[in-house]
SEFIZA-3560 file (N, C-alpha, C; in Angstrom, 3 decimals):
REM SEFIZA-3560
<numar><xx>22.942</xx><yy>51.960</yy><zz>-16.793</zz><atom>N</atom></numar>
<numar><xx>21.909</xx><yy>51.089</yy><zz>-17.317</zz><atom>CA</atom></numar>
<numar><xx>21.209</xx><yy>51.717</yy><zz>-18.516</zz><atom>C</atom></numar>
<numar><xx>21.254</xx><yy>52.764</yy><zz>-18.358</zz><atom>N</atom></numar>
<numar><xx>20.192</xx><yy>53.454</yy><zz>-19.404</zz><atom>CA</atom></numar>
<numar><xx>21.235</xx><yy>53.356</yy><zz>-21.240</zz><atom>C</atom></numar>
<numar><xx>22.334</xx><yy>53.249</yy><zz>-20.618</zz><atom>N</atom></numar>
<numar><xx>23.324</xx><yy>53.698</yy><zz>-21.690</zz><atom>CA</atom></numar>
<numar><xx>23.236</xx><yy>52.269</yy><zz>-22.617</zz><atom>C</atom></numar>
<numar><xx>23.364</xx><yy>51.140</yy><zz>-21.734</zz><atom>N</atom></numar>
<numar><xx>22.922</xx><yy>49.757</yy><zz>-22.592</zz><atom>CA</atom></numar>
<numar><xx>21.862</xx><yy>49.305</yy><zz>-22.962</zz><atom>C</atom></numar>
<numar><xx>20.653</xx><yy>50.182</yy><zz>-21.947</zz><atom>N</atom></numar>
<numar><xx>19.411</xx><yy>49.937</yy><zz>-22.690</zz><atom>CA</atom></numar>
<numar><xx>19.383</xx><yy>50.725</yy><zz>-24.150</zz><atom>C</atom></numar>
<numar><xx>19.789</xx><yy>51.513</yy><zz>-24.381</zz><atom>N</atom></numar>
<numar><xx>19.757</xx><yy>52.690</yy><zz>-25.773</zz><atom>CA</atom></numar>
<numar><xx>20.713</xx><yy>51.840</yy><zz>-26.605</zz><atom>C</atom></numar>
<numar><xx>21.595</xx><yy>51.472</yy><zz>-26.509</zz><atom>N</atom></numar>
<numar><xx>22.522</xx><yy>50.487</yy><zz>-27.454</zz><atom>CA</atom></numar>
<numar><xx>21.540</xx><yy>49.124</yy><zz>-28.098</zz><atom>C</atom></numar>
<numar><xx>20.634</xx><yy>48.642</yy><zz>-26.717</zz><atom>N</atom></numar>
<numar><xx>20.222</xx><yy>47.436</yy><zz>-27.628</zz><atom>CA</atom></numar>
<numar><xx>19.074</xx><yy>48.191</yy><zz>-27.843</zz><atom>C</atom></numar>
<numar><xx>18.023</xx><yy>49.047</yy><zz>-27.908</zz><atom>N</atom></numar>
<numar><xx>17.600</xx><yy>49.201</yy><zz>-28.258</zz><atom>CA</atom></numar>
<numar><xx>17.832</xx><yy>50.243</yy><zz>-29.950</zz><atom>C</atom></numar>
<numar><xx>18.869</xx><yy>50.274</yy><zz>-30.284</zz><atom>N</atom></numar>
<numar><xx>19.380</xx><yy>51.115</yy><zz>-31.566</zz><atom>CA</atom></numar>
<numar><xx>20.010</xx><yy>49.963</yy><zz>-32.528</zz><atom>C</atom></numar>
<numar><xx>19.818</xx><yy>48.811</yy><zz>-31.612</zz><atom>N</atom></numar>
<numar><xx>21.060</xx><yy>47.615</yy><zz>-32.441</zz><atom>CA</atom></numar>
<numar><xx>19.530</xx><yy>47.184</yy><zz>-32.880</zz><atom>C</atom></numar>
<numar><xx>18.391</xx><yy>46.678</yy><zz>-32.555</zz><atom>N</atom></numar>
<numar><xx>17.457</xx><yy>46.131</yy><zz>-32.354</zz><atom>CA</atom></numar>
<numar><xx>16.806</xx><yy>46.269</yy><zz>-33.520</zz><atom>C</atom></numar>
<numar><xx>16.649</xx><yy>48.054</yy><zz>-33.545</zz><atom>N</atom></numar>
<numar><xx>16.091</xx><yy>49.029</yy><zz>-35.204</zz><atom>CA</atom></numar>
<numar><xx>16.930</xx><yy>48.488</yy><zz>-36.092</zz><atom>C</atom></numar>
<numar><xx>18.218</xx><yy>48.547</yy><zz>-35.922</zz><atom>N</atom></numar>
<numar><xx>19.348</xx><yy>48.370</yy><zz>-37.179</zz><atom>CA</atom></numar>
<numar><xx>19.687</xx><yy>46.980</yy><zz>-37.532</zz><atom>C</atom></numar>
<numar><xx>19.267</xx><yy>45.895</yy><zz>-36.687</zz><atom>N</atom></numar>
<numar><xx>19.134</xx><yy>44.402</yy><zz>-37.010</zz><atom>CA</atom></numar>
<numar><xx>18.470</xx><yy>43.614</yy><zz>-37.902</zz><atom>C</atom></numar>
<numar><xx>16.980</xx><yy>44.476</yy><zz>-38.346</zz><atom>N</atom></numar>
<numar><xx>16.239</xx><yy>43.853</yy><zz>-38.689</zz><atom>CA</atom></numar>
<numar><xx>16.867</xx><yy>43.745</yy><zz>-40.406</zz><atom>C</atom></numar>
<numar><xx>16.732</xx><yy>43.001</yy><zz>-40.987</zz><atom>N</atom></numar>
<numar><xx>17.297</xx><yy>43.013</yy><zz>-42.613</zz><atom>CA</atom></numar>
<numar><xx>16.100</xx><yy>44.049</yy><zz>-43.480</zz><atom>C</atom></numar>
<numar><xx>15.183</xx><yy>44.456</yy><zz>-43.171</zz><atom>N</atom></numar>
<numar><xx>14.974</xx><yy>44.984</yy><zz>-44.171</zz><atom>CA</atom></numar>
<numar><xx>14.679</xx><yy>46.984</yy><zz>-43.608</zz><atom>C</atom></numar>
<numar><xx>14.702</xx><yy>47.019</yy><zz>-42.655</zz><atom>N</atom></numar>
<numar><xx>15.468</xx><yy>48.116</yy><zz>-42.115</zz><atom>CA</atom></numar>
<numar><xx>16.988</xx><yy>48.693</yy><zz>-42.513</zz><atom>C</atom></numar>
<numar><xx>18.063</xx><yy>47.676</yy><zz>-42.379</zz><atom>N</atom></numar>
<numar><xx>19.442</xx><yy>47.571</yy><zz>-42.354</zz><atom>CA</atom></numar>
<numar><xx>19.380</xx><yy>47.669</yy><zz>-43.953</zz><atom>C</atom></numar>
<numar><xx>18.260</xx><yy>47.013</yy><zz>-44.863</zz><atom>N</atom></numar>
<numar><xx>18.533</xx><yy>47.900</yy><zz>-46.341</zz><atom>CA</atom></numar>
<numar><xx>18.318</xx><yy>48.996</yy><zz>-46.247</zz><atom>C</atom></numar>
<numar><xx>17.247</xx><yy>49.774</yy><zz>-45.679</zz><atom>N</atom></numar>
<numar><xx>16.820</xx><yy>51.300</yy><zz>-45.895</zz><atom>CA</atom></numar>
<numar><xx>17.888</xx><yy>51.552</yy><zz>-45.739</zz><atom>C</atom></numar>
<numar><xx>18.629</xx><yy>51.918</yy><zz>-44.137</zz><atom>N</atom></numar>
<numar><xx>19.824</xx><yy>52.179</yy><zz>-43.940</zz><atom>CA</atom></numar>
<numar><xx>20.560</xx><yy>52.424</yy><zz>-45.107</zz><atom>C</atom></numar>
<numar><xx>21.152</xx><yy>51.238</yy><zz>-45.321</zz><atom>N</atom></numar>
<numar><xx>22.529</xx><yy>51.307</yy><zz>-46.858</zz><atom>CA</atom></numar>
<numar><xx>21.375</xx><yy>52.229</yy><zz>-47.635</zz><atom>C</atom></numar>
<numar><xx>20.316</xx><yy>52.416</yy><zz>-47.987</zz><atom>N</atom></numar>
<numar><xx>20.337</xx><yy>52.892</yy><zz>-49.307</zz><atom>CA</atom></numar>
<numar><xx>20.247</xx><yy>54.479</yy><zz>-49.327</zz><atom>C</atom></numar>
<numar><xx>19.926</xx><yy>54.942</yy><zz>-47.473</zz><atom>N</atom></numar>
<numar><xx>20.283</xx><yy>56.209</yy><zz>-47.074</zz><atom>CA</atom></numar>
<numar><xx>21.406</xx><yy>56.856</yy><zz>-47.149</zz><atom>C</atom></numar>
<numar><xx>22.444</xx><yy>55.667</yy><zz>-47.252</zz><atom>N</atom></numar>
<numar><xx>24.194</xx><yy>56.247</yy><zz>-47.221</zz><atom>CA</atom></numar>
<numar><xx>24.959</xx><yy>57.115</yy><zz>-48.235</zz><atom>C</atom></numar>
<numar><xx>24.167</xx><yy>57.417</yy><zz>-49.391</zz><atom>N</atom></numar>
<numar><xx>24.459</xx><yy>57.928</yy><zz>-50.052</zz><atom>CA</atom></numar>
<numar><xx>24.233</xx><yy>59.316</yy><zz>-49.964</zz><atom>C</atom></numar>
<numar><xx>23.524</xx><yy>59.727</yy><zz>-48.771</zz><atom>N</atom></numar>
<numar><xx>22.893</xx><yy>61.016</yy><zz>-48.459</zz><atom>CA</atom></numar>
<numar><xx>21.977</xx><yy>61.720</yy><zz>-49.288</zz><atom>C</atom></numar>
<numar><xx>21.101</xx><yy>60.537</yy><zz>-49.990</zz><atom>N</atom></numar>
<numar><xx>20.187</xx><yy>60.855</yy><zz>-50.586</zz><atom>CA</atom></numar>
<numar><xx>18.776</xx><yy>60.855</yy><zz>-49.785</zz><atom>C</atom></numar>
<numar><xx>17.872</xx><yy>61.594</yy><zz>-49.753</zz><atom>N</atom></numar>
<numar><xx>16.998</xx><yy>61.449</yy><zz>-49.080</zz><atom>CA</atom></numar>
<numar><xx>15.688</xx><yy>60.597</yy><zz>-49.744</zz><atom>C</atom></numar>
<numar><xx>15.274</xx><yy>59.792</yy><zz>-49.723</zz><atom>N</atom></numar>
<numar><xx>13.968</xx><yy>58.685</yy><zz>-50.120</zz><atom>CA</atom></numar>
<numar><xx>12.840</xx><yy>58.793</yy><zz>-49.860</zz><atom>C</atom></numar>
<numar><xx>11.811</xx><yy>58.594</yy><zz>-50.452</zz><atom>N</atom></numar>
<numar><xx>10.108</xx><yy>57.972</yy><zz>-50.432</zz><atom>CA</atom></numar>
<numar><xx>10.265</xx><yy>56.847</yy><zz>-49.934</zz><atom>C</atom></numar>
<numar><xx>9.198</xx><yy>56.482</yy><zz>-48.909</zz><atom>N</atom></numar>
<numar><xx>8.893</xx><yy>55.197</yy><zz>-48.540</zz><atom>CA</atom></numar>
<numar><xx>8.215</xx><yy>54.254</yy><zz>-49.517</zz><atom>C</atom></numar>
<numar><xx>8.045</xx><yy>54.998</yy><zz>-50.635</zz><atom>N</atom></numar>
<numar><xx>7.910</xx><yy>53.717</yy><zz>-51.659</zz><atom>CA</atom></numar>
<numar><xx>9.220</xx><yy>53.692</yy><zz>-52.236</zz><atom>C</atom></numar>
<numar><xx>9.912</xx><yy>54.360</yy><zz>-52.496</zz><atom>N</atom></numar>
<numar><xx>11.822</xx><yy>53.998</yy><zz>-52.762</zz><atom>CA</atom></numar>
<numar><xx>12.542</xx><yy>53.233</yy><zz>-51.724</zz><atom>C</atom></numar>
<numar><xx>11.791</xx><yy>52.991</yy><zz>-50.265</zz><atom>N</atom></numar>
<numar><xx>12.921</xx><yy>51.944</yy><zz>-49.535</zz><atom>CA</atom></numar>
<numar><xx>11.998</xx><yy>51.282</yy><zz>-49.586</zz><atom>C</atom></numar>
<numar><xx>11.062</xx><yy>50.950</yy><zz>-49.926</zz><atom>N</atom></numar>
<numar><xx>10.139</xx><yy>49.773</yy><zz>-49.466</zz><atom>CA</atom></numar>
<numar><xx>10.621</xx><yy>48.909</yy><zz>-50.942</zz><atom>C</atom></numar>
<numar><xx>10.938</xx><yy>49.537</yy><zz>-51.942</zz><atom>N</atom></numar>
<numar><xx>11.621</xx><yy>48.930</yy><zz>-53.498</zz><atom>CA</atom></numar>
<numar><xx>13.194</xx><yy>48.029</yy><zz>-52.445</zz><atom>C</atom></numar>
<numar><xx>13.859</xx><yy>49.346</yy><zz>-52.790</zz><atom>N</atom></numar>
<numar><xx>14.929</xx><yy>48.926</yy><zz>-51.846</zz><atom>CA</atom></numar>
<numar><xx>15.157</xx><yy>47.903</yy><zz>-51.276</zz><atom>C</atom></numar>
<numar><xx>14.564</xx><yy>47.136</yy><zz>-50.001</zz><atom>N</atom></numar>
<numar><xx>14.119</xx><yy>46.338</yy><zz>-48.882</zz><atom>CA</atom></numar>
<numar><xx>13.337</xx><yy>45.181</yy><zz>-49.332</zz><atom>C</atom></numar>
<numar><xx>12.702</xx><yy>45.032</yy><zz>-50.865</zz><atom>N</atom></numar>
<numar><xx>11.523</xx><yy>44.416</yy><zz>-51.178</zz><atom>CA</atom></numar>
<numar><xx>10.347</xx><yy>43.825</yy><zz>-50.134</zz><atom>C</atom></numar>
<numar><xx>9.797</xx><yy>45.469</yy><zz>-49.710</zz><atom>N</atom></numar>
<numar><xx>8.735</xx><yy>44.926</yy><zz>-48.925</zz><atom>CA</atom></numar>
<numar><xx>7.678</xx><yy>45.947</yy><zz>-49.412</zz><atom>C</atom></numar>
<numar><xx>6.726</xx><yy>45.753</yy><zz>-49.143</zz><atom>N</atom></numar>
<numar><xx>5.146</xx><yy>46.478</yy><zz>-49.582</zz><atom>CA</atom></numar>
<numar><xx>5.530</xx><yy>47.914</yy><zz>-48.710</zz><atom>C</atom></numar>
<numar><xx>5.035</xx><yy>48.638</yy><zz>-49.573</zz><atom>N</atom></numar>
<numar><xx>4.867</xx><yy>50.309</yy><zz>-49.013</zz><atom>CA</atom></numar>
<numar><xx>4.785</xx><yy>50.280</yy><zz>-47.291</zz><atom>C</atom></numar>
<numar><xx>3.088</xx><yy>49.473</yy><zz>-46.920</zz><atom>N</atom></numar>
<numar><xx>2.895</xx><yy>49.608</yy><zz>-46.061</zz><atom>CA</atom></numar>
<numar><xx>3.533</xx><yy>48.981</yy><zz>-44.944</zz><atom>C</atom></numar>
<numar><xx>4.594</xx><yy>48.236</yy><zz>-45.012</zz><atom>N</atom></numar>
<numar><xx>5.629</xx><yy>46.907</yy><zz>-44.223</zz><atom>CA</atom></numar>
<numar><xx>6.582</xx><yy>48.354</yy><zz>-43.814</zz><atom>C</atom></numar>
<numar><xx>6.877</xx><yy>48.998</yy><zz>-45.005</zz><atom>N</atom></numar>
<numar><xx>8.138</xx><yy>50.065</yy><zz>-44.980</zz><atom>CA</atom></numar>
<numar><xx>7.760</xx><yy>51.256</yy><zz>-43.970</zz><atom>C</atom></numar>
<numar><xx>6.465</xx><yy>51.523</yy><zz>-44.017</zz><atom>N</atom></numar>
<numar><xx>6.060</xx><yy>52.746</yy><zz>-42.806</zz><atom>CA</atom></numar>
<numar><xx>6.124</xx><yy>52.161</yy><zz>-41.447</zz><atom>C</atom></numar>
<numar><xx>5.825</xx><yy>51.009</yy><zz>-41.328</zz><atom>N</atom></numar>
<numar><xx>6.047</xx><yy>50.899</yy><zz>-40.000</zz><atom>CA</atom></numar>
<numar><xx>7.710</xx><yy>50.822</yy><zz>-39.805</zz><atom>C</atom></numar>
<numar><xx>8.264</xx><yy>49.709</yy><zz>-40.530</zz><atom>N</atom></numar>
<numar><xx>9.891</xx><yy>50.070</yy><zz>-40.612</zz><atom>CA</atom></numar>
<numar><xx>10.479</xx><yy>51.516</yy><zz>-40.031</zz><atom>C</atom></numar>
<numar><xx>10.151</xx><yy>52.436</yy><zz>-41.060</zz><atom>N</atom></numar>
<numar><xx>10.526</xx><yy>53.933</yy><zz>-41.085</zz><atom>CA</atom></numar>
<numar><xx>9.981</xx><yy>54.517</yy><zz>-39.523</zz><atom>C</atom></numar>
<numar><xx>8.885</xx><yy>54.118</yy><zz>-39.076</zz><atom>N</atom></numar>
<numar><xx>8.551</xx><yy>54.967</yy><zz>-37.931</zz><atom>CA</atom></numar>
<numar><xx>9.288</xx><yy>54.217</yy><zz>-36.936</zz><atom>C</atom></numar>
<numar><xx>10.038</xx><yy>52.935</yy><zz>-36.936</zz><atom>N</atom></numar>
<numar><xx>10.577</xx><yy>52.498</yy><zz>-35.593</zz><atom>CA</atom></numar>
<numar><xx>12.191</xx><yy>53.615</yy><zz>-35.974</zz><atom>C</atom></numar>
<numar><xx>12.851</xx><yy>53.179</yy><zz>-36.861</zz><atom>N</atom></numar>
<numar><xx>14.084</xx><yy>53.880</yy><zz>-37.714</zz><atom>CA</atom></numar>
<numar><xx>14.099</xx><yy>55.580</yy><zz>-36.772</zz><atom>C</atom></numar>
<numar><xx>12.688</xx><yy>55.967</yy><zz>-37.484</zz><atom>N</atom></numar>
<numar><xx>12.510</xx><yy>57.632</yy><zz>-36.509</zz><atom>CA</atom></numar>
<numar><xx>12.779</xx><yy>57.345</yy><zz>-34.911</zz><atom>C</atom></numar>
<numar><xx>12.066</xx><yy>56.342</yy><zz>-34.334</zz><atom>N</atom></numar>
<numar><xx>11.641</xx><yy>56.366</yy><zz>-33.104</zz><atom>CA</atom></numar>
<numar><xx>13.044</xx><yy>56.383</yy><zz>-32.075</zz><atom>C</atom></numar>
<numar><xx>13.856</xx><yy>56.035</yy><zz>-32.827</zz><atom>N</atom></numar>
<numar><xx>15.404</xx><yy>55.432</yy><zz>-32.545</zz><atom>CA</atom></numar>
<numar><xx>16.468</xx><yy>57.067</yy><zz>-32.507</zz><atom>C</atom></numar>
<numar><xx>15.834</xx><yy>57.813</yy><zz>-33.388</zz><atom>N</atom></numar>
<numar><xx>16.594</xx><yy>58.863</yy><zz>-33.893</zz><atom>CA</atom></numar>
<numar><xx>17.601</xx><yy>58.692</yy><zz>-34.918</zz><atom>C</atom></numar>
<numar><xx>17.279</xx><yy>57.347</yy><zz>-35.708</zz><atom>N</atom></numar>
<numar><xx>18.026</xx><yy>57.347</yy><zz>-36.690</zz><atom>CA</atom></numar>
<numar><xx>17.941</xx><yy>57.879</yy><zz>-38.265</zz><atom>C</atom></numar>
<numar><xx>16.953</xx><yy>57.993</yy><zz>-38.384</zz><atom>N</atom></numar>
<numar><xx>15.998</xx><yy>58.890</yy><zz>-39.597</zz><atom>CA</atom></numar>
<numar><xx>15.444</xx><yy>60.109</yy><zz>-39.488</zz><atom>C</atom></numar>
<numar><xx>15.215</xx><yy>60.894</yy><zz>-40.454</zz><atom>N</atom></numar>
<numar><xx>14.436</xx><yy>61.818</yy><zz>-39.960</zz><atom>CA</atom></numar>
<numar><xx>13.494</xx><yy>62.027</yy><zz>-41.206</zz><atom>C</atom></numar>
<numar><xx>12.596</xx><yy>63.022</yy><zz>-41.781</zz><atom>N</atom></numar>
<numar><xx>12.126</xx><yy>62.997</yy><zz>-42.356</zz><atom>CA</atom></numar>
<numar><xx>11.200</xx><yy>64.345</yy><zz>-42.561</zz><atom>C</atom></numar>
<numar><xx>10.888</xx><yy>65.023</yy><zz>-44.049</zz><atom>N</atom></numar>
<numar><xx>10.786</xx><yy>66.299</yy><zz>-44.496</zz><atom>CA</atom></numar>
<numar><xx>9.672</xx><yy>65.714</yy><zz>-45.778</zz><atom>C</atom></numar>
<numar><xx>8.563</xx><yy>66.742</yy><zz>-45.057</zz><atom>N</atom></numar>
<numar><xx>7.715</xx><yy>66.966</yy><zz>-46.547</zz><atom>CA</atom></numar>
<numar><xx>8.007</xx><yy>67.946</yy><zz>-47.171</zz><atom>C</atom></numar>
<numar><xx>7.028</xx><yy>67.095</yy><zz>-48.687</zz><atom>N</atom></numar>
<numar><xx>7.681</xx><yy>67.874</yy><zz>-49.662</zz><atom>CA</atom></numar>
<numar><xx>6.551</xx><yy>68.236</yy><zz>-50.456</zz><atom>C</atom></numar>
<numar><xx>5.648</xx><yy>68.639</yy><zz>-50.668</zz><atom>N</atom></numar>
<numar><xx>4.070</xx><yy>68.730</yy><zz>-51.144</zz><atom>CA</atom></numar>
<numar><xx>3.579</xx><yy>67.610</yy><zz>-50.779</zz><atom>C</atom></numar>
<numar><xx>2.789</xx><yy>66.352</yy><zz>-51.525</zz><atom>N</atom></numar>
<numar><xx>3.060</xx><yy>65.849</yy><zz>-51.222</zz><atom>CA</atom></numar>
<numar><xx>3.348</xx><yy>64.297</yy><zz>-50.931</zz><atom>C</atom></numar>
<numar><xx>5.015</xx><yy>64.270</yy><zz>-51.301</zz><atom>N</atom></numar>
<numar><xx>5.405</xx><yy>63.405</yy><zz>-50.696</zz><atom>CA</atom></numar>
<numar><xx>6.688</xx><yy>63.421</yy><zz>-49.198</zz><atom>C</atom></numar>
<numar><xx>6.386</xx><yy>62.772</yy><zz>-48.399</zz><atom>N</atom></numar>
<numar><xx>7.590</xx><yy>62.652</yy><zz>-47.283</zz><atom>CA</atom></numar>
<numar><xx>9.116</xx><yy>61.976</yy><zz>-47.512</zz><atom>C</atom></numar>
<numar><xx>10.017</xx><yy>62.830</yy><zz>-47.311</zz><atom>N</atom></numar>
<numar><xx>11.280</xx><yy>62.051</yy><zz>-47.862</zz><atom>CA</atom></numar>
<numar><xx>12.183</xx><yy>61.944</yy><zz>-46.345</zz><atom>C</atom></numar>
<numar><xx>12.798</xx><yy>61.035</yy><zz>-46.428</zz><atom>N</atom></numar>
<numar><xx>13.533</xx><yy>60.092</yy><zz>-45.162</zz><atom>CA</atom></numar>
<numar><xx>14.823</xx><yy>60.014</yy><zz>-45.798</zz><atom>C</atom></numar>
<numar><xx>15.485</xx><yy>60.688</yy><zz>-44.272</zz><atom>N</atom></numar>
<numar><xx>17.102</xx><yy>60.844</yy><zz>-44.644</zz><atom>CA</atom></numar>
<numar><xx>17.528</xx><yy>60.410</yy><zz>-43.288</zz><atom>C</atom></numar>
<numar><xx>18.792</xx><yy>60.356</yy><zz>-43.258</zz><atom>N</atom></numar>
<numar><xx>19.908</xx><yy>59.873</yy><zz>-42.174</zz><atom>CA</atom></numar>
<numar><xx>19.775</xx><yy>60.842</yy><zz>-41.134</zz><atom>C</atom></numar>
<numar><xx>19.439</xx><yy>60.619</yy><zz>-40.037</zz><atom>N</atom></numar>
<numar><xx>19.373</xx><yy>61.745</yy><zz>-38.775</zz><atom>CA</atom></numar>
<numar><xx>20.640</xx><yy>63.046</yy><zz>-38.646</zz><atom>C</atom></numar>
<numar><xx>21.451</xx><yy>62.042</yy><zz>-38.857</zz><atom>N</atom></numar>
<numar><xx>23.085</xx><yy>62.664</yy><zz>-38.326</zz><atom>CA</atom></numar>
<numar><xx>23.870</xx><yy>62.260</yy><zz>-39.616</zz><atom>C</atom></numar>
<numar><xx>25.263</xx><yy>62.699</yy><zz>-39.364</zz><atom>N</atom></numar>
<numar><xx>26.445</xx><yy>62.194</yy><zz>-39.709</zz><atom>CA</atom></numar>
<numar><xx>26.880</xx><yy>60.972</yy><zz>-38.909</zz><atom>C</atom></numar>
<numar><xx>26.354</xx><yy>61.268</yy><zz>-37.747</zz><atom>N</atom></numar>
<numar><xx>27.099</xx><yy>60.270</yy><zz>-36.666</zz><atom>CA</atom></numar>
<numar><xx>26.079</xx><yy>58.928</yy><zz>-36.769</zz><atom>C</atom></numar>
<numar><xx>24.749</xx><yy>58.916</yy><zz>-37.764</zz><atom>N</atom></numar>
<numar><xx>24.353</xx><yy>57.598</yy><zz>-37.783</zz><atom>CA</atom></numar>
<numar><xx>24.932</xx><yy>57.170</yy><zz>-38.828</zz><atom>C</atom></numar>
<numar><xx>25.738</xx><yy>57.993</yy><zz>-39.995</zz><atom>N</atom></numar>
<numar><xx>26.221</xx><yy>57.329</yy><zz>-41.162</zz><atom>CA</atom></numar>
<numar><xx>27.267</xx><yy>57.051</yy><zz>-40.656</zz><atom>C</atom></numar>
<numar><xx>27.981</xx><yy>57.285</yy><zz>-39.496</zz><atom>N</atom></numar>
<numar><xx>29.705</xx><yy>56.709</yy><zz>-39.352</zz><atom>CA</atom></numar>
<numar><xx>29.113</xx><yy>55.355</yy><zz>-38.050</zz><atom>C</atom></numar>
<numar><xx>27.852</xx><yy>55.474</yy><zz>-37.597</zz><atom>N</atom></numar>
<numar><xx>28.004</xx><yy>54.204</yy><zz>-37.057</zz><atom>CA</atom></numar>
<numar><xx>27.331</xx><yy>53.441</yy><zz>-38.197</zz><atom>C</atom></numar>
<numar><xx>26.868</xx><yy>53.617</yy><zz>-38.914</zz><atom>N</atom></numar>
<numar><xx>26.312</xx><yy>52.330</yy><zz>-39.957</zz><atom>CA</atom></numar>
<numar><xx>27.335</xx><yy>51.904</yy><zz>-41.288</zz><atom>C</atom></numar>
<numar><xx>28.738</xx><yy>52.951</yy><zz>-41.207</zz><atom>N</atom></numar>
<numar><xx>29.769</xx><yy>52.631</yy><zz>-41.663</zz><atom>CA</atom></numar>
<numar><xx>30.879</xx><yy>51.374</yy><zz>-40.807</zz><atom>C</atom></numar>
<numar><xx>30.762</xx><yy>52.021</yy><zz>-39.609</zz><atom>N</atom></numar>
<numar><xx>31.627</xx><yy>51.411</yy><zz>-38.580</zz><atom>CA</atom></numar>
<numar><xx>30.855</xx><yy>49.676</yy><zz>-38.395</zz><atom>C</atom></numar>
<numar><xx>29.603</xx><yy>49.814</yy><zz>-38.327</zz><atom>N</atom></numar>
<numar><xx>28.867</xx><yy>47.799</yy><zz>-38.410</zz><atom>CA</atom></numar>
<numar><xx>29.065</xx><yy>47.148</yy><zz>-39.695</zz><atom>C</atom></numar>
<numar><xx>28.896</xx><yy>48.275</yy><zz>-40.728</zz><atom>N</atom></numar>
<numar><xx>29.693</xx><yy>47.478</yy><zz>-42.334</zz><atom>CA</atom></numar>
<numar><xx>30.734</xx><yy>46.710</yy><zz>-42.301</zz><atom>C</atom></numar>
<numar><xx>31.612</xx><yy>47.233</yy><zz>-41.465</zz><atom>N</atom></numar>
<numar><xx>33.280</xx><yy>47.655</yy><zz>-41.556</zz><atom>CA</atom></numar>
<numar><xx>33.394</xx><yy>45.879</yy><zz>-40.918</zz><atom>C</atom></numar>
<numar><xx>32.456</xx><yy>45.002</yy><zz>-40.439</zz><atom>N</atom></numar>
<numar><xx>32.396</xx><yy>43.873</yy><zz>-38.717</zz><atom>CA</atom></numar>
<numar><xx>32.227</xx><yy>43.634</yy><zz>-39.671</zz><atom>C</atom></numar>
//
């Protein structure tokens, strides 16, 4: 049970369309400002932090300050080959 609760709850983060842009624009293994996916996504800065903190909450993001600004990258490899592998559908 727990194993399908974690599936819909990871499909759930990655469903939303303007999440699922951050995503793609992470794939490049570039790491981003939440005002660079909130461009990205066309949503207001503040639409994009909450975005980004569900994204974390999932373990699909992670994220590194940098003076300061905070930059948001792909958790794993293994979230870029599953967000390759839902492209692929």
């Amino acid at each position: 049970m727990a194993t399908s609760n974690r599936i819909a709850e990871v499909a759930a983060a990655v469903g939303e369309p303007a999440r699922a842009a951050m995503l793609a624009a992470l794939m490049d293994g570039r790491a981003l400002t939440a005002t660079e996916l909130a461009e990205v996504a066309a949503i207001t800065p503040q639409t994009a932090s909450g975005h980004l903190a569900r994204l974390a909450s999932v373990g699909l993001i992670a994220a590194e300050k940098q003076g300061r600004h905070r930059y948001h990258r792909l958790a794993s490899p293994e979230v870029a080959r599953m967000i390759e592998s839902v492209m692929q559908i």
